[in-house]
N, C-alpha and C positions, 0 to 999 in steps of 0.2 A: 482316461487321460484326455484332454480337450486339445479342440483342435486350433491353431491359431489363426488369425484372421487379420488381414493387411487389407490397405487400398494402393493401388496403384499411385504413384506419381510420377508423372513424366519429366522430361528432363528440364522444363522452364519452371517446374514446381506445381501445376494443376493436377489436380486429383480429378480426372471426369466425374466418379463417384460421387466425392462430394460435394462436389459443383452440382450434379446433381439433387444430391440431398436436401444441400442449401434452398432449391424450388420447393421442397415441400411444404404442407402448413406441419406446427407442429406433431397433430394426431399421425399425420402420416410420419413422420420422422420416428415417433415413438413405435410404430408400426415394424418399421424397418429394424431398430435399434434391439425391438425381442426379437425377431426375426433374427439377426447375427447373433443374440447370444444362443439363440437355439442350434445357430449352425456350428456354436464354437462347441456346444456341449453335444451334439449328436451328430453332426456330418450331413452332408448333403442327402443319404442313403437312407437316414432315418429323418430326417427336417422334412414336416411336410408341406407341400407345392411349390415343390423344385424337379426344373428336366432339365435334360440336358438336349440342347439347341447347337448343331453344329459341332465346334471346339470348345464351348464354351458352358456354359450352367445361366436357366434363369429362375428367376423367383416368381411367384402368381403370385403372391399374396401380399398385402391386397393385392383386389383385380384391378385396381384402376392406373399400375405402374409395372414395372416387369427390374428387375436388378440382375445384372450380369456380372460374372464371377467364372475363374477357375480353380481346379484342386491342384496342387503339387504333393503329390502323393510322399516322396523323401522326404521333407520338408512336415510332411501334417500342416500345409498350410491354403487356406485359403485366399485367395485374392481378389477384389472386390474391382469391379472394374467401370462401369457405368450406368445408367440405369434411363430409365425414359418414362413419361407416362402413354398410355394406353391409347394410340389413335390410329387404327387400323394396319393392315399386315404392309404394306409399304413401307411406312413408318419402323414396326417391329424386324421387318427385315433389315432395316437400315443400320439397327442400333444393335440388332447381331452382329452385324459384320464388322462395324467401329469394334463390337469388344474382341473378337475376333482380331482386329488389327493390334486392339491394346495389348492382349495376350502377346502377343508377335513381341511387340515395341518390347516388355517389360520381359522374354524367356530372353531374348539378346541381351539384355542387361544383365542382367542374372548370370549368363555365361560370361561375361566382360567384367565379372566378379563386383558392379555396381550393387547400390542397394534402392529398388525400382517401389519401394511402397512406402505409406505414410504412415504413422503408428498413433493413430488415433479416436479407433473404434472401439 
């Protein structure tokens, strides 16, 4: 059974995610694009080069960007939350802790019976 896969959207309508995305060239978008189908067909446990950072899950692959994501285990669902390209651990610390925050932003919403993701992965 496959797992499903959202992105976050905040409450004015931005997607970090895909704002993110949108930076990329296309090779890299197509990069990202097997990457989520791999995660919707096998899960984070078996997709490989994914850790888990903090609260949150990131992507290595490619190495020149990192994508940030949590699981909701009820749900089988994925959330997809923002993503950065690769310019030292300052930087990558920075962009954990945003998704970190986003998670936050969007499990409140979820509890407030909102619907906090965009459906267009």
């Amino acid at each position: 059974m496959p797992f499903r896969i959202e992105a976050y959207e905040r409450l004015n309508g931005d997607s970090p995610f895909y704002t993110f995305r949108a930076t990329l060239e296309p090779k890299q978008r197509a990069q990202i694009d097997a990457w989520i189908k791999e995660l919707q067909e096998r899960g984070a446990y078996q997709a490989p080069a994914t850790k888990q950072v903090g609260k949150v899950w990131e992507v290595r692959k490619p190495s020149d960007f990192r994508v940030y994501f949590f699981w909701d285990a009820g749900n089988r669902l994925y959330v997809l939350l923002n993503g950065h390209r690769k310019q030292g651990k300052s930087k990558q610390t920075s962009a954990i802790r945003r998704a970190e925050q986003l998670r936050i932003e969007c499990e409140d919403r979820v509890r407030r019976k909102e619907r906090p993701w965009k459906t267009d992965t």
